[in-house]
N, CA, C and O of each residue as an XYZ file, in Angstrom:
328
protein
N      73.780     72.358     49.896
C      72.857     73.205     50.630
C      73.138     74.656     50.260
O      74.279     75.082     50.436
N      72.103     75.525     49.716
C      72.447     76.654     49.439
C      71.505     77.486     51.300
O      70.837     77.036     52.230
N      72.060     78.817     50.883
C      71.253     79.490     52.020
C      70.929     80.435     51.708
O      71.543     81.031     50.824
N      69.696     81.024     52.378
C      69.063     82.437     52.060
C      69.217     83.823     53.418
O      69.208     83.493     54.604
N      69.317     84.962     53.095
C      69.330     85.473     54.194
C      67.664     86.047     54.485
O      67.150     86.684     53.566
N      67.028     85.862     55.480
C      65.327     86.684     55.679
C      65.764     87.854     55.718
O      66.878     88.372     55.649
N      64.369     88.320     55.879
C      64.389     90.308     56.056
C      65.237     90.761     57.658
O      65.936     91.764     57.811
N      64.924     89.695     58.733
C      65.849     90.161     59.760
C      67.151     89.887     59.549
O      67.723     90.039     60.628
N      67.789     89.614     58.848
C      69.371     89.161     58.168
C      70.198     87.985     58.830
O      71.398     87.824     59.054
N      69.035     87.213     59.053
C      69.143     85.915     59.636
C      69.594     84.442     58.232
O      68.992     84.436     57.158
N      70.468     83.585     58.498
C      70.548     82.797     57.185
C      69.975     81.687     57.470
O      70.258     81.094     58.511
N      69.011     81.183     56.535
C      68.539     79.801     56.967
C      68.993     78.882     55.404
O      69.438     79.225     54.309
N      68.606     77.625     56.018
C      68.667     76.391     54.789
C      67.574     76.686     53.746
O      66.420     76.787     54.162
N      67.840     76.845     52.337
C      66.772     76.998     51.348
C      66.207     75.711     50.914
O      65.923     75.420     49.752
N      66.031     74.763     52.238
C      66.006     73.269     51.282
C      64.265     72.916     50.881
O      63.713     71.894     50.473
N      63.620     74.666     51.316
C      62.160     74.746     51.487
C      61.877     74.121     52.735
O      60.969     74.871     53.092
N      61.991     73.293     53.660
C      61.746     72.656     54.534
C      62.061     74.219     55.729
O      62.934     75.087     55.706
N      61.088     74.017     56.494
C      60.759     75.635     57.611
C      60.370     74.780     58.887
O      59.494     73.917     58.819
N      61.042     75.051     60.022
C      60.497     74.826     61.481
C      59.336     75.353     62.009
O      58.905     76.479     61.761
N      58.748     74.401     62.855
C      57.871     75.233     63.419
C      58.490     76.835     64.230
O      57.874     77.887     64.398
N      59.874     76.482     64.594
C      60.086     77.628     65.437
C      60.749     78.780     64.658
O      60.817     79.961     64.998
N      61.144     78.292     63.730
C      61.589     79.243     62.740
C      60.318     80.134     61.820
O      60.480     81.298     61.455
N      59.229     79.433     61.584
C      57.870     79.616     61.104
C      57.394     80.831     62.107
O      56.932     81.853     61.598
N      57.519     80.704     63.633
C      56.865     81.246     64.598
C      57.734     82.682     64.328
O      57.193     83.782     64.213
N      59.046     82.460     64.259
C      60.225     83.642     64.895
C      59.669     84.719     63.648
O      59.292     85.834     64.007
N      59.630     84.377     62.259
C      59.620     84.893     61.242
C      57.978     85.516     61.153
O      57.843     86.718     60.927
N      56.942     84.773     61.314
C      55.628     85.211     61.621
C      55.718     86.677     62.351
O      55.647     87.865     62.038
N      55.876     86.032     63.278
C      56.296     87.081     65.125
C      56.636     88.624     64.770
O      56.027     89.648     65.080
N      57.786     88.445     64.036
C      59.119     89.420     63.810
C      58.034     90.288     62.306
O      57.927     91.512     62.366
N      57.460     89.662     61.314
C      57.205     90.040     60.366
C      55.605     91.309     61.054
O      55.653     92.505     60.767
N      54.965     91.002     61.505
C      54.036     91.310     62.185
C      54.862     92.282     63.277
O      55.102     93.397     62.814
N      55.182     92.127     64.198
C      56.055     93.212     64.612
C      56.385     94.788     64.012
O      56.266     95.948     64.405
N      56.995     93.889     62.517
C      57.484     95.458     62.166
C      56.821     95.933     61.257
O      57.263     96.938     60.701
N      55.824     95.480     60.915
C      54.628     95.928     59.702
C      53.638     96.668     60.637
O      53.519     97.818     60.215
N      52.724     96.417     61.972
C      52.038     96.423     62.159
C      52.120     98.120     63.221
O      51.107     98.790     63.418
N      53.634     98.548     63.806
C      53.580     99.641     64.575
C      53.159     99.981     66.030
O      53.089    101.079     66.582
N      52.917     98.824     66.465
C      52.297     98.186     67.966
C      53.173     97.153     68.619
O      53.934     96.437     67.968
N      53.060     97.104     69.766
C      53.478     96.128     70.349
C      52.382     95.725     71.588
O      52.765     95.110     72.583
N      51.125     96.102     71.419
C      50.061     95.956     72.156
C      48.766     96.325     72.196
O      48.426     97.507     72.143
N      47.848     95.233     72.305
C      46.262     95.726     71.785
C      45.740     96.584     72.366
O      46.328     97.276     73.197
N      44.475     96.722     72.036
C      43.894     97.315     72.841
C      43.410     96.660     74.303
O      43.238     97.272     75.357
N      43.261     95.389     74.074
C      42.321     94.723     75.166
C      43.888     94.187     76.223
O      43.791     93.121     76.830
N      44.736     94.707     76.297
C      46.046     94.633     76.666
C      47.211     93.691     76.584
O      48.316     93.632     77.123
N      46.487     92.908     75.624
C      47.578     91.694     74.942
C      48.632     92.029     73.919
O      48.478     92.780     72.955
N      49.616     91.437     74.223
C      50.836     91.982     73.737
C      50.511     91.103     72.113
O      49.691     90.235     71.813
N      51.646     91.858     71.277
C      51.187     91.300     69.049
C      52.371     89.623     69.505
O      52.311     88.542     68.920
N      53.257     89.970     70.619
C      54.236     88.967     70.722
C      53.461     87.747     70.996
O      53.457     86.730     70.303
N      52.851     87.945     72.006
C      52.333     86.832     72.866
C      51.051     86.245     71.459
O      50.999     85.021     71.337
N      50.366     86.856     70.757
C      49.208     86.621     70.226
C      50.373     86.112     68.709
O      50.250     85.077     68.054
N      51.018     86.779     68.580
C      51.269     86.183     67.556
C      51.944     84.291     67.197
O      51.768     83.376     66.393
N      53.043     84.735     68.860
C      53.552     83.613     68.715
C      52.481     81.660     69.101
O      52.685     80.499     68.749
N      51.424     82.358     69.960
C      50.474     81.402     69.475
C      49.445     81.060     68.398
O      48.950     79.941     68.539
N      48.899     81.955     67.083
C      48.117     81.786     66.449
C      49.196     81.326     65.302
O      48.908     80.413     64.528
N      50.701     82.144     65.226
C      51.609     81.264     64.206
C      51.601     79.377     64.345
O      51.757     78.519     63.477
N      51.387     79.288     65.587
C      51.656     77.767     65.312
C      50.553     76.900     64.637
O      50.884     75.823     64.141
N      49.125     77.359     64.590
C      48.248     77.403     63.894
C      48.003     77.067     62.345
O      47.345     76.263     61.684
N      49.280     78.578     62.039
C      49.220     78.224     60.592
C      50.233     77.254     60.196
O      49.954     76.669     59.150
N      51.169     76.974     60.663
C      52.272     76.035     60.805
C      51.871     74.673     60.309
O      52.432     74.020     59.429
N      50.445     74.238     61.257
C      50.330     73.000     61.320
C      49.130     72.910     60.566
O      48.262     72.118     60.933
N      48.934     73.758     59.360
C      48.175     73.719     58.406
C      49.582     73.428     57.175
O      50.446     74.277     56.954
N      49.525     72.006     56.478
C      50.580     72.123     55.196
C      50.447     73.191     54.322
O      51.519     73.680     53.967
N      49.057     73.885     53.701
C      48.631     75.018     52.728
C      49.245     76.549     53.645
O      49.819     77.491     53.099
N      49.047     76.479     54.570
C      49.378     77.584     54.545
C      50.734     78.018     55.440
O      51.063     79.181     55.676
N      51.536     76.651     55.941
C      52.935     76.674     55.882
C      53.811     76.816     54.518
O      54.894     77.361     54.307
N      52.880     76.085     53.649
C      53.869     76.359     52.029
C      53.561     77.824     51.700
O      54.236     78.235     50.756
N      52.822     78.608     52.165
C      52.815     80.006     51.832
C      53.657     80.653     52.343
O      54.115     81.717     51.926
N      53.959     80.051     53.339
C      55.185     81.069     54.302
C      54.855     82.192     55.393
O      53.901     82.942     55.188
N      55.439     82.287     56.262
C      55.093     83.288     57.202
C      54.920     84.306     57.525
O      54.147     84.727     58.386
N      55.789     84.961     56.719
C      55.029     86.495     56.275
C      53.920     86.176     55.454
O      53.009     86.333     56.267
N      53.606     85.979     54.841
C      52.567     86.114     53.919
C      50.824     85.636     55.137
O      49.675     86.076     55.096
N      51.470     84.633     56.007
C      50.216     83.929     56.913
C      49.911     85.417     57.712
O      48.798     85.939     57.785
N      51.204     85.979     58.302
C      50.980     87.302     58.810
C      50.103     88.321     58.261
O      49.137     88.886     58.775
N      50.724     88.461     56.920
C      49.760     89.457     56.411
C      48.112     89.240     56.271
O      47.301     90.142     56.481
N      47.713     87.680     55.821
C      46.624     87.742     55.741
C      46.009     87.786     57.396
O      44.870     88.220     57.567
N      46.646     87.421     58.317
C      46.153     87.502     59.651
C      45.825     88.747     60.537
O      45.084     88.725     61.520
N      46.581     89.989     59.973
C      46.847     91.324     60.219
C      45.922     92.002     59.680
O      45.496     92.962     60.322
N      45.202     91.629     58.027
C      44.035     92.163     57.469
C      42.863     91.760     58.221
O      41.824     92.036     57.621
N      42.658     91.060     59.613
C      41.447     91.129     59.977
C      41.836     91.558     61.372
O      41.172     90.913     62.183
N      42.596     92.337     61.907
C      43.321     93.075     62.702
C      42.364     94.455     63.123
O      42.485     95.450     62.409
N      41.317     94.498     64.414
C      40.345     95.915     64.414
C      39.304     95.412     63.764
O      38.317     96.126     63.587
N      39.329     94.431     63.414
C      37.372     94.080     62.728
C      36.753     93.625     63.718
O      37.268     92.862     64.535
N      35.495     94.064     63.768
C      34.709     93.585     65.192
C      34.130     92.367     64.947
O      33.492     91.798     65.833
């Protein structure tokens, strides 16, 4: 088993295999610190919204093999569109 450290300097198993909750934490956290908010406009917190639409992409195989930052980012580009 080798290991990797993420951007929060957390070490996980590189065996490619990702948790849902590990999927969520990393989503969550990635969005967090990219985005400069911690709350919408319509008064929902990025925590609360994130940690339910991550499980979403989770339980899509295509776009769990992309990984969670990356689901973030494309989720963040429609972030303020009406």
């Amino acid at each position: 088993m080798s290991l990797i450290q993420d951007e929060a300097g957390q070490w996980h198993d590189d065996s490619g295999e990702i948790t849902e909750e590990e999927f969520v934490r990393r989503f969550t956290a990635h969005c967090l610190k990219v985005c400069g908010f911690t709350t919408f406009d319509d008064g929902a917190t990025v925590k609360e919204y994130c940690d339910d639409v991550a499980r979403s992409y989770f339980a899509d195989p295509s776009y769990r093999e992309e990984g969670p930052e990356a689901c973030a980012d494309a989720d963040m580009s429609y972030w303020g569109e009406e």
